[in-house]
Structures are given as C-alpha cells and as structure tokens.
C-alpha positions as CSV (number, residue, x, y, z in Angstrom):
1,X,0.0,0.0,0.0
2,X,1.8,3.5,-1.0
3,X,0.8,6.1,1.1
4,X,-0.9,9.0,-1.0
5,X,0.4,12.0,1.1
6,X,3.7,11.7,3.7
7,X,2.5,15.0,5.4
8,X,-1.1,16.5,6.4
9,X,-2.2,19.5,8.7
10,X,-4.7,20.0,11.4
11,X,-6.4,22.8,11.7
12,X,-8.6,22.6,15.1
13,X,-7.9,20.0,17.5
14,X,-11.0,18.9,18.7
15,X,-13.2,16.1,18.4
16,X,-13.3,15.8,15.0
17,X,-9.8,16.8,14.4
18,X,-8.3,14.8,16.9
19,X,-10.1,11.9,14.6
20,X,-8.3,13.1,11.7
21,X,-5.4,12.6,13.3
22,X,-5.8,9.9,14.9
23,X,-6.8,8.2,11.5
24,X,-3.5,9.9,9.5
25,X,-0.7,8.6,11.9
26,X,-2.2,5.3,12.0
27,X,-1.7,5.2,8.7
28,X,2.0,6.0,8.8
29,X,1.3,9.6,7.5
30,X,3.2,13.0,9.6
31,X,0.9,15.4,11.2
32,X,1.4,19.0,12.3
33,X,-1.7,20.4,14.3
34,X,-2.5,24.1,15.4
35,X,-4.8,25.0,17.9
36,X,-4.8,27.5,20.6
37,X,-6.3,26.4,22.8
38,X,-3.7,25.7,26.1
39,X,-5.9,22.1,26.4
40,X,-5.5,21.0,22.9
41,X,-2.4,18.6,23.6
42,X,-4.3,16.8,26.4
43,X,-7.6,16.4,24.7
44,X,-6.3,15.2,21.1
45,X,-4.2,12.3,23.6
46,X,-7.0,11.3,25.5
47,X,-8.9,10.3,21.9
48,X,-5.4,8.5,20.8
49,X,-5.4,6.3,23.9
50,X,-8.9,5.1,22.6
51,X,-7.9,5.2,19.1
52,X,-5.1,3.4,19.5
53,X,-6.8,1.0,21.6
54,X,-9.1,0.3,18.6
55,X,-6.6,-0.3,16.1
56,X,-5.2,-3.0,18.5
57,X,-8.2,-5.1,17.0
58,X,-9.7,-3.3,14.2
59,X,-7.7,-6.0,12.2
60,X,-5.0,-8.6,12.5
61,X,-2.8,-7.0,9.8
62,X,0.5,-5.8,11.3
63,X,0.1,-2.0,11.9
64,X,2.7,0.6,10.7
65,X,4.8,2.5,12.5
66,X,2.4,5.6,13.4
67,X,3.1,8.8,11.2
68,X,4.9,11.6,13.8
69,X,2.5,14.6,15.6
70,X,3.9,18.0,15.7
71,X,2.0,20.5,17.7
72,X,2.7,23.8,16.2
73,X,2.1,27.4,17.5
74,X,1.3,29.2,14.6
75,X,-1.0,28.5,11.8
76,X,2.2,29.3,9.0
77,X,4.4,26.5,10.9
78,X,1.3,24.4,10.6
79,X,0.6,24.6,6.9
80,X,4.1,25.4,5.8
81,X,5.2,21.9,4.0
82,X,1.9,20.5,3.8
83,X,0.1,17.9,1.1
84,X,-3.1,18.1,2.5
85,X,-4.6,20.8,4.7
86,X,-8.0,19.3,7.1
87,X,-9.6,22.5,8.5
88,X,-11.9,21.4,11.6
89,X,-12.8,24.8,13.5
90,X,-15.8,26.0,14.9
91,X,-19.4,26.0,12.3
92,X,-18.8,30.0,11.2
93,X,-18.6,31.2,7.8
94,X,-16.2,34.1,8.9
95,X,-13.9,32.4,11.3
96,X,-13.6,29.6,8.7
97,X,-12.6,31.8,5.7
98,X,-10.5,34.0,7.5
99,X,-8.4,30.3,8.5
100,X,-7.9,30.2,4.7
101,X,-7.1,33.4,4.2
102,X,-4.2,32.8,6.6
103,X,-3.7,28.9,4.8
104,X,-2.8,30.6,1.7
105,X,-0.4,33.3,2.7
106,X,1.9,30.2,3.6
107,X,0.8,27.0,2.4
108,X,2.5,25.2,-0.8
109,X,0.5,26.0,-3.6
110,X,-0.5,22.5,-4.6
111,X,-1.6,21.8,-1.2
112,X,-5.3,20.5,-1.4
113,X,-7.7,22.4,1.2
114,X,-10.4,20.8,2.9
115,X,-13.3,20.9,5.3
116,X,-14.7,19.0,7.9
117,X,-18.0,21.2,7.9
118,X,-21.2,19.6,8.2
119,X,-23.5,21.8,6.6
120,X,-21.6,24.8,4.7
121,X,-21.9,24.7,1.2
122,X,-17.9,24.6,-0.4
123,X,-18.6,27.5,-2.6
124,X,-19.4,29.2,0.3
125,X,-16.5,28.4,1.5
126,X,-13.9,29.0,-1.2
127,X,-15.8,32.5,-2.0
128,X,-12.7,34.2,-1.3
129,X,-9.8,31.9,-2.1
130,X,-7.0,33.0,-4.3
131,X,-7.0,29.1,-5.7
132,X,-10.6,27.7,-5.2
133,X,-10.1,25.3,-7.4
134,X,-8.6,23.1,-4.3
135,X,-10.5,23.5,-1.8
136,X,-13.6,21.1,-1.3
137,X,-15.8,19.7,1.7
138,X,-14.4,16.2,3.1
139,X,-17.3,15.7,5.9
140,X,-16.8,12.4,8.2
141,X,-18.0,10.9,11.1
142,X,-17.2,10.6,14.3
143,X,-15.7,8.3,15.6
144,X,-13.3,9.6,12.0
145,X,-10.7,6.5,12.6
146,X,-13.2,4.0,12.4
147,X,-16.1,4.9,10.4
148,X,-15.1,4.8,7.3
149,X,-17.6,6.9,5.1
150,X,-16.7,10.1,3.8
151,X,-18.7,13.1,1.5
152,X,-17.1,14.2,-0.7
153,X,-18.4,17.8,-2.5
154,X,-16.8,20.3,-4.4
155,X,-17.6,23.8,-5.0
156,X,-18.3,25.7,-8.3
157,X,-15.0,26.3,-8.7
158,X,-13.5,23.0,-7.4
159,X,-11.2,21.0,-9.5
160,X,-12.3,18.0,-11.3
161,X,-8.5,16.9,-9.9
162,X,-8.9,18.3,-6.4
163,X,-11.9,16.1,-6.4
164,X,-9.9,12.5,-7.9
165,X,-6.9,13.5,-5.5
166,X,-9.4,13.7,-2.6
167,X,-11.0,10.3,-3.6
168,X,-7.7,8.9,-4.1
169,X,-6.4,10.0,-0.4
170,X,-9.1,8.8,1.5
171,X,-9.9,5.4,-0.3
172,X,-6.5,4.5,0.5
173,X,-6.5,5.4,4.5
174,X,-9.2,2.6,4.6
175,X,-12.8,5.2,4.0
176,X,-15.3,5.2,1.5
177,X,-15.4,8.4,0.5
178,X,-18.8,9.0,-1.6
179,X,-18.8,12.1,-4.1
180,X,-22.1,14.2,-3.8
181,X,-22.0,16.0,-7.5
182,X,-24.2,18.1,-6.2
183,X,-24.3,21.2,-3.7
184,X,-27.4,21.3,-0.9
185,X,-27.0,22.7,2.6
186,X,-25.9,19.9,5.1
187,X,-25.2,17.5,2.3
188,X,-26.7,14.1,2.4
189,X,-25.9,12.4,5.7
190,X,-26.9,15.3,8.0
191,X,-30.1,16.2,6.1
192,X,-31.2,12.3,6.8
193,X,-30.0,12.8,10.8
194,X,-31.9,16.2,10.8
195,X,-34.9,14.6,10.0
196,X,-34.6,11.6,12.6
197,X,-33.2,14.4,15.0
198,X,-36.8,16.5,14.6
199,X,-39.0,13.3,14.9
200,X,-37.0,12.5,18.3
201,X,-37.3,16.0,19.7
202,X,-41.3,16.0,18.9
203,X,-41.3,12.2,20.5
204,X,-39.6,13.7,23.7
205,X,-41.3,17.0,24.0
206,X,-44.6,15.2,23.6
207,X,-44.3,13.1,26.2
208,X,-44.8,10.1,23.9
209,X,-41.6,8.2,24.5
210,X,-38.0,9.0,26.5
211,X,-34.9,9.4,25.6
212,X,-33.4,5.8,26.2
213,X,-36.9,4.2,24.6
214,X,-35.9,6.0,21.2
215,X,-32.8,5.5,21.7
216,X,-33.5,1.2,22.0
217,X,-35.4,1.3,19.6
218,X,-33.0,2.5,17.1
219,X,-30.4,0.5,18.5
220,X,-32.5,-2.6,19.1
221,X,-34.3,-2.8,15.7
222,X,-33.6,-0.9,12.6
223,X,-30.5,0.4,13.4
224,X,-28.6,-3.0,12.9
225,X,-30.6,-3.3,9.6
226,X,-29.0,0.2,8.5
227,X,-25.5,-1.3,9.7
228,X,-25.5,-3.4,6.8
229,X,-28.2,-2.6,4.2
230,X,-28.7,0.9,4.4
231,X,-32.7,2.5,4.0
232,X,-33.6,1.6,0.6
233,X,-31.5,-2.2,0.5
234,X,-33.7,-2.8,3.7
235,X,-36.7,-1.4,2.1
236,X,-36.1,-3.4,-1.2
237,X,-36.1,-6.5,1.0
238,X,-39.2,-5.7,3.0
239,X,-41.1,-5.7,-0.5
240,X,-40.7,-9.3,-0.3
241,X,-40.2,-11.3,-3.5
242,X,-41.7,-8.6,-5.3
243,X,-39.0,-6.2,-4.2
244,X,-39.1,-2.7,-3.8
245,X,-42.1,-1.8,-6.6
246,X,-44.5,-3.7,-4.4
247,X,-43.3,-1.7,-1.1
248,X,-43.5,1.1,-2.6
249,X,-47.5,0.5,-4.0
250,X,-48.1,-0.9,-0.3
251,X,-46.5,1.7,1.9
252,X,-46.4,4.6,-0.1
253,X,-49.7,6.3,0.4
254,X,-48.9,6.4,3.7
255,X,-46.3,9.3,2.7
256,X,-49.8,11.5,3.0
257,X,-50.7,10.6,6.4
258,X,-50.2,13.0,9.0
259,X,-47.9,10.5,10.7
260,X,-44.7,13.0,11.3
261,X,-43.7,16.7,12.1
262,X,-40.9,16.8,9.9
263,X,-41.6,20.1,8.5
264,X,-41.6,21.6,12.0
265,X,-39.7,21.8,14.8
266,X,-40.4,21.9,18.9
267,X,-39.8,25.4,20.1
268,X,-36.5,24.8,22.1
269,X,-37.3,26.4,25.4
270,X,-34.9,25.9,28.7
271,X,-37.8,23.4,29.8
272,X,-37.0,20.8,26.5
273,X,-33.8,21.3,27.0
274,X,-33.6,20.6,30.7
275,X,-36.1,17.4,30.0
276,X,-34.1,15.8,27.0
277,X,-31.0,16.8,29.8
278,X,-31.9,15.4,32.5
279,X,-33.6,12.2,30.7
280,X,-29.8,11.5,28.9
281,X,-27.9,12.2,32.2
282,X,-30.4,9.2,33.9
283,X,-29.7,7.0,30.6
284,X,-25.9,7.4,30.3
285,X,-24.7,9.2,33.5
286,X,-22.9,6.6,35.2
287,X,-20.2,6.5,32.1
288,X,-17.9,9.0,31.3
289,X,-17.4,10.2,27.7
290,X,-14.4,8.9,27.5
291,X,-15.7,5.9,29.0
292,X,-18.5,5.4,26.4
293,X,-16.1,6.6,23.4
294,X,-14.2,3.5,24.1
295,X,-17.6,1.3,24.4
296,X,-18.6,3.0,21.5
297,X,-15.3,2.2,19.8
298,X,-15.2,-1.9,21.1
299,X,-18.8,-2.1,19.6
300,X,-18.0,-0.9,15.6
301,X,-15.4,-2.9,15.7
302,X,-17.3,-6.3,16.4
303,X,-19.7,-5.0,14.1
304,X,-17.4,-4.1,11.4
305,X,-15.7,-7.1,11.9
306,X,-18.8,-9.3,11.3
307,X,-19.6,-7.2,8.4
308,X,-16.0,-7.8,6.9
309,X,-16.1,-12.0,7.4
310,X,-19.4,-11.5,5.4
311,X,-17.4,-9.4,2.8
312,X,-20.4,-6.7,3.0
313,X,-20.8,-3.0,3.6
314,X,-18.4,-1.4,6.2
315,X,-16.8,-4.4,6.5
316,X,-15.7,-5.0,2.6
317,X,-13.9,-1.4,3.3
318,X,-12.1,-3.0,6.1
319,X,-11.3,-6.3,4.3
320,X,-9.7,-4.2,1.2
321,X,-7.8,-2.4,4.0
322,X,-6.7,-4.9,6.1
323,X,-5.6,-6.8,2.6
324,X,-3.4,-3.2,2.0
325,X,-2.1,-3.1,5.3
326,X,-0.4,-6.7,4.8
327,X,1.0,-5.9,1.6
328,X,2.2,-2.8,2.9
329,X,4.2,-5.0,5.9
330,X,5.5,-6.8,2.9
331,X,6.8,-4.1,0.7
332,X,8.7,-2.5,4.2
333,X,10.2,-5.7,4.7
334,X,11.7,-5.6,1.6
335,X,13.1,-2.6,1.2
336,X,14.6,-2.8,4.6
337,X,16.4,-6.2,4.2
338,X,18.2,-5.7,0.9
339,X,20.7,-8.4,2.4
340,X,18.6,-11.6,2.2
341,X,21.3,-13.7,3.0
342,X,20.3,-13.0,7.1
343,X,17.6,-14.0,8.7
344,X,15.0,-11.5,7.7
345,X,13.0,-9.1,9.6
346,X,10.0,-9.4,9.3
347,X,7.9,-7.7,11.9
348,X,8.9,-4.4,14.1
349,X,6.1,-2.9,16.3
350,X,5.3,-2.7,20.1
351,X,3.1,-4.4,22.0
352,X,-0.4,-3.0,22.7
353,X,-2.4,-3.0,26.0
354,X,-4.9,-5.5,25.2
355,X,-2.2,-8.4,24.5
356,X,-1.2,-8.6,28.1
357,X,-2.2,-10.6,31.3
358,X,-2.4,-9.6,34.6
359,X,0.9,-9.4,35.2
360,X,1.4,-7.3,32.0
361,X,3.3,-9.6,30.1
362,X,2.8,-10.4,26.5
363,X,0.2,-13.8,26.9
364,X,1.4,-16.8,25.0
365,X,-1.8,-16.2,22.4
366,X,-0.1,-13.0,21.4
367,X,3.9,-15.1,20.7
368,X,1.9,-16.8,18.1
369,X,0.4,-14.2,16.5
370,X,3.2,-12.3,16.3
371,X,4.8,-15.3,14.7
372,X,1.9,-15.6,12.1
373,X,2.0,-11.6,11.6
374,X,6.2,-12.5,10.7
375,X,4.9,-15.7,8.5
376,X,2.7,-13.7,6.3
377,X,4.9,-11.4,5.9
378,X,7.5,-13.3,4.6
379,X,5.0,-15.1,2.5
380,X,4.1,-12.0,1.0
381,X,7.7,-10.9,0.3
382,X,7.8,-14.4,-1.8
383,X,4.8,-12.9,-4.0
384,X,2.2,-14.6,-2.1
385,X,-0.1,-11.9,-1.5
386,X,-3.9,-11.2,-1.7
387,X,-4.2,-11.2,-5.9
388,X,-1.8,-14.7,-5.3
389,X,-4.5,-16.1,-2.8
390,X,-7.7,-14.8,-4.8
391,X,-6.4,-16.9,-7.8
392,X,-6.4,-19.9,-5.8
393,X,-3.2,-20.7,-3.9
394,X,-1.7,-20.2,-0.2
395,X,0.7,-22.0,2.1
396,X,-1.3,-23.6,4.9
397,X,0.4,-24.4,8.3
398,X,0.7,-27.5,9.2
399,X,2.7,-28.2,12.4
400,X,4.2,-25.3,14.6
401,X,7.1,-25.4,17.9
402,X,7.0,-22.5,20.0
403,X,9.4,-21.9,22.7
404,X,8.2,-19.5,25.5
405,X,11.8,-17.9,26.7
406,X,11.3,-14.4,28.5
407,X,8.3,-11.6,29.2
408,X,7.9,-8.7,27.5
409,X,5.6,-5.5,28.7
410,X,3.0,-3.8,27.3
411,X,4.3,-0.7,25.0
412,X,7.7,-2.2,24.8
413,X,8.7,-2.9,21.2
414,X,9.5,-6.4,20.3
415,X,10.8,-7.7,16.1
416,X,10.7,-11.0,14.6
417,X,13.8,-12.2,12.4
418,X,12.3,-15.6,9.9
419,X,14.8,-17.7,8.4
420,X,14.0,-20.4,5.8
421,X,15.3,-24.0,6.6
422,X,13.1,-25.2,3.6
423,X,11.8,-24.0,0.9
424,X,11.4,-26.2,-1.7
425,X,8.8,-28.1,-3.7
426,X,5.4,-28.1,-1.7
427,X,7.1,-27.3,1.8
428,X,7.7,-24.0,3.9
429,X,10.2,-24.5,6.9
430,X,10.6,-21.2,9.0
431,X,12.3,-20.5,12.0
432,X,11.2,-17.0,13.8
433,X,12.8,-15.5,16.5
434,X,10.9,-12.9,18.5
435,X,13.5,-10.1,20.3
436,X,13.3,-7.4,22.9
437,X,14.8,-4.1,21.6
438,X,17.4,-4.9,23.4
439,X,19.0,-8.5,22.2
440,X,16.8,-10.5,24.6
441,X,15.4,-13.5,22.9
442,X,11.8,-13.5,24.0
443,X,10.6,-16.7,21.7
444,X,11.5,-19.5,19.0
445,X,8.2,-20.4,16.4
446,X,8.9,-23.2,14.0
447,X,6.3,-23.7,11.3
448,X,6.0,-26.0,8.5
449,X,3.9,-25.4,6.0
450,X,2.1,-26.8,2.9
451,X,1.2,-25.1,-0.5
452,X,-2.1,-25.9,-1.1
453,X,-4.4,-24.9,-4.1
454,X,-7.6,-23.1,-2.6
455,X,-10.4,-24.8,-5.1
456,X,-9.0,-28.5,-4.4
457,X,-8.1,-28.0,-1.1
458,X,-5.2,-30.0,-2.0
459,X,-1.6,-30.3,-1.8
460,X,0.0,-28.4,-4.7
461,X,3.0,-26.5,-5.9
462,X,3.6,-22.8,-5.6
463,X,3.4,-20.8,-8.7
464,X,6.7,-20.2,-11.0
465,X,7.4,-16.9,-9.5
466,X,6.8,-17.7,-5.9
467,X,8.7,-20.9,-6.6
468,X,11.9,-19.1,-7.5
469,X,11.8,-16.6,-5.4
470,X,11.4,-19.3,-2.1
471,X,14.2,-20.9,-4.2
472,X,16.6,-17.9,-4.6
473,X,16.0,-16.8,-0.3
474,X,16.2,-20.7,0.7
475,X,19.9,-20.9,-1.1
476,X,20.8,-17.8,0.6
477,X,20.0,-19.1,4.3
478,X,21.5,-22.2,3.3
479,X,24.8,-21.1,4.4
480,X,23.2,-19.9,7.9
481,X,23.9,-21.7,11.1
482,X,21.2,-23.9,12.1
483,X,19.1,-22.2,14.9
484,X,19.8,-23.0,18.2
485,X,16.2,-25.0,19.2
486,X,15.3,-26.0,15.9
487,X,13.5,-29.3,15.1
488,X,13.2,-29.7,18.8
489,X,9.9,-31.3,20.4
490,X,8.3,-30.8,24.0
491,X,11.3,-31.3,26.6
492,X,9.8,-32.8,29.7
C-alpha cells in the first residue's frame, strides 16, 4: 500500500480533528496540528489512547509504524510543507474563511484544502480563495478513525483533480469516500440525521416516548438493519419477493398521512432542554465520555468485523484495508532487508495494551500471532499476496514449535527475524525469533507449512514466481547456522 500523502495538517484540535489525526498517523502519515487552545495537547491524547486501543483489534494485519505529531504554535508552521490541509474549526462562515485566508499566505500552492464542515456549502466556502479550485468539503463521522464513510463535494469552482486527488487519499487510509456531485446545505448524511433528530425531539417534548426508549429502539431494531443494508436495501427487501415496486405501492400512500412533524420543529425552550437533559444524564450518566467513546469504539469494531467475514458494507472497506495493510508490511520488509542472505526481519512494532495478562506480560496467544504476523509477511515478500490467494493458492500451516523464553511488557517494542530451513517443492520450513529491543530473545516459532491450491483444497505447488523466489532466499539461508532450538519437540 503506498501512502498517497507523507504530510497533512490539522487545523482545530478537537473532536473531529483529533479523529483526523488519529486516523493519519495510523496510517504512517506526519501530522502537524495548530490549535490555541492551552488544552489542545491533552484532549487530542485522550482520543489517541482510545484510538489506539481500537486499532489493536480493528484487524490482524501488522500496523505501521504511526506517522509523527507535531504540535505547532502558529497556523504558518502548521501549513508550511503541507500535502493536505484538514480545516476542523468552529461552524462560522467568517472564522472559517479567514483560516484560509491565513492557509494561503503560507501553504505550498498544490496543497489540497479541505473541510470537515457539516453543513456549509464549499462555494461558500472558497468565495474568497486566491485558488478555489482546491478546496472542497471532506465531511466524516465521528468516531473519524473507524467509520469509514466520507462526502465528498466540491464547490463551483472545485477541480475535477482536487476532487480524484481527494477520492484517491481517503480510499487509501481505509474510507469510503462517496462524491455528492451536487451542492445542498448539510449534504446528504446530516439532512437524513436532521430529519430523525426533529422526529425524536417532537417524541420527547410530547411526552410520547424518553430518551433511552428512542434511543432502544433505534439500537434494538432498525439500526442493525441500516449497519449493513442501508434505507432503501432494507426497504427493497421488505417488498418481499416482489421487491421494492410492491413496497413502494403498499406503503407509499402512507407518505400523506399525518404520521410526522418533519416540516416543524419543537420550540427549544430551557424546559425541553432541561427534559431531553436530565432524561440523557439518567440514561448514560454513570459513564464517562471517554468511558463510552471507548464502548462505543469496542462495539464498531465487532460489528465491522462481522460485516467484513461477510465481505459486506463497512466491513468490505475494512477487508480491502486490512488486505493493504499486509502488503504494505511486505513491501517495508523488503526494502529494509536488501541483504537476504540473514535472517530476515519481518515484523517491528510494540506491544499494545490489550495483549497482556495480569501481570502485563505479552500472553502466549499473542507469541503466536506475532509469529503468524512474521509468517505472512514473509510469504508476501515471496509474491504470495492477496491477488496470489484470490487466484487460488496459499501455504497452509501445518505443524508449529514454539518456545516461551522471556516476558515482554506492554508498550515495549518487540521484532521477529524468519529464516527459511526449507523451501522447496510443496514445503515452507521457518524458524522466527521474537526479540526485545534490546538482544533479549523473548521466543522461538517453527512452522512447517504446505502449498495448497484453494479450489482442491489440495496439496500443490507454488506458482513459478513464488517458486523461485522461495528458491533464490532458501539458497541464501543455506549457508546460515542452524538455529539453536530448531526441530526440537516438548522437553519434559
């Protein structure tokens, strides 16, 4: 996966910002951020804790080393190299264009300008830009590092190539950005929330239902059908087999029934306020923000993670990503181990939070999947990647030794070393070593594995290219030493 900017900016630290950013660096891209405010530094950690959290299990690919934060104290330090500029300040037309105004004066002029506004209209917006042509809204949602939908709209005088560089940046950080070709207040997205919003405010006010019983039902009933289908896809199917012609004769008269109050609002008065208040603080009161960002967090990624062993919706995004985010591991391995003669290194990262016991040491689970994160790899240095295993072949493992022989802590960074014992005809030997940072050997994994083809299910051998590459490393470690633990069984 080749990263489609190196450096972005930050304008406004806050919740949504602190998303962007979180979202960049975990993607291996440098960030500069400016924000005044004295807090900005503590707030935009407290969302990377959670963040980072839920990368740890967003997916199984190994995660690249995080792009670098830079908190700047003026606006010109901020913008001064950047490729992409993400403006996140407060909903005013006149606080936002005078941020641009200072953008320009110092910005490289083929940096691409963009918005996180939820409602302004980008020719609004780029009104009075020296070089409108690159600025455009780029409106997500929070949480921004893990939902992966984007809108995408241009103004009048956008750039059809502002608009395909935009596309291009954010499909390959793991969103889905969708292009709106066409300019309305609040875009799509918040015009559909808007709507709900009003319905739950007159469903409150009125007495009819509280906050947590809307809130359920959402949760409880259509809102997993939305997860996945979306509103018409779940409409189509509720046609039956007649599909969405025959829901639309059954149920659309009742379009003219005075059923809603869409097209009005409750008058917001200090008592609705104090109702809709005091009704949330009884609902979710005993958790902290932070407390249910991090539920929230735990809970998309189950969901996405159903969604992606389904191949479907938000989860087909995360599939294609995780599939980058190996290849990627693949492609640094490479370039950082010209000398394949050595034992290769294969994986460099540190170990997250969640991988530990109660003691805080590395769990023997985690040795293993290191291991396999290190196996991968090297199987994707050999050419077999993701387009090798869609057209039908893989190495599957068949036996493996692993030698548990010192602790490691959470946040302390560990690396795997695989050397090849065997690599020809249908069989894989490897021999990883996991280290400490500093020399200590933490574990030995030996795996043996077989090429199999995927639609036999079969023994078979590798393709020519995999074949001689396997060949060509295998000859290389020939020479090595034999590791130290190698072919050894249980000692009891």
């Amino acid at each position: 996966m080749n990263k489609p900017i190196k450096t972005a900016t930050i304008i406004g630290g806050g919740v949504i910002g602190a998303g962007w950013l979180a979202r960049f660096i975990e993607n291996g891209i440098d960030v500069k951020v400016y924000d005044p405010d004295p807090e900005s530094a503590r707030k935009i950690n407290a969302v990377l804790e959670n963040s980072r959290a839920a990368y740890a299990k967003l997916t199984m690919a190994p995660r690249l080393s995080e792009g670098s934060i830079t908190h700047c104290t003026s606006l010109a330090e901020a913008v001064g190299n950047a490729e992409l500029i993400v403006e996140s300040v407060p909903e005013r037309l006149d606080i936002k264009q005078s941020v641009y105004a200072e953008v320009e004066q110092a910005a490289p002029n083929n940096a691409l300008i963009v918005s996180s506004t939820s409602g302004i209209m980008p020719s609004d917006l780029q009104a009075k830009l020296q070089h409108p042509e690159r600025m455009l809204v780029v409106h997500p949602f929070n949480p921004v590092y893990l939902l992966p939908v984007v809108e995408v709209v241009g103004g009048k005088k956008t750039s059809q190539e502002s608009i395909d560089r935009a596309m291009a940046i954010y499909a390959a950080i793991g969103m889905k950005p969708v292009h709106i070709k066409k300019e309305i207040e609040a875009f799509v997205a918040d015009r559909l929330l808007e709507a709900v919003w009003r319905e739950a405010l007159w469903l409150v006010s009125d007495g009819i239902a509280t906050t947590q019983e809307v809130d359920d039902i959402m949760r409880f009933g259509f809102g997993l059908r939305w997860a996945q289908m979306g509103l018409f896809e779940t409409y189509r199917v509720a046609g039956g087999e007649a599909g969405m012609r025959h829901f639309m004769a059954q149920f659309g008269p009742c379009l003219t029934w005075p059923w809603t109050k869409l097209m009005d609002v409750p008058e917001f008065t200090d008592e609705l306020v104090d109702l809709i208040a005091t009704q949330s603080d009884e609902q979710s009161g005993m958790h902290s923000i932070r407390e249910l960002e991090r539920i929230r967090d735990n809970n998309l990624v189950g969901i996405m993670q159903a969604l992606r062993s389904n191949d479907w919706g938000a989860g087909k995004v995360l599939a294609a990503y995780e599939k980058a985010q190996y290849d990627a591991a693949a492609g640094v391995v490479e370039s950082a181990d010209d000398d394949l003669s050595q034992p290769i290194k294969t994986v460099q990262r540190t170990v997250p939070t969640d991988w530990t016991d109660y003691n805080n040491h590395m769990n023997e689970s985690r040795y293993l999947q290191v291991s396999s994160e290190a196996t991968d790899a090297f199987m994707r240095l050999i050419g077999v990647d993701s387009e090798y295993v869609e057209q039908g072949g893989s190495y599957f493992t068949v036996e493996t030794h692993i030698r548990h022989l010192d602790e490691v802590r959470a946040q302390e960074p560990i690396a795997v070393t695989t050397q090849v014992l065997k690599g020809e005809g249908k069989k894989l030997h490897l021999f990883n070593r996991i280290s400490h940072a500093d020399g200590r050997l933490l574990a030995t994994v030996e795996h043996l594995l077989i090429h199999v083809s995927l639609e036999t299910r079969s023994s078979s051998l590798p393709g020519e290219a995999v074949a001689a590459k396997l060949a060509e490393i295998a000859g290389l470690h020939k020479g090595l030493a034999v590791p130290e633990g190698a072919g050894r069984a249980v000692n009891s």
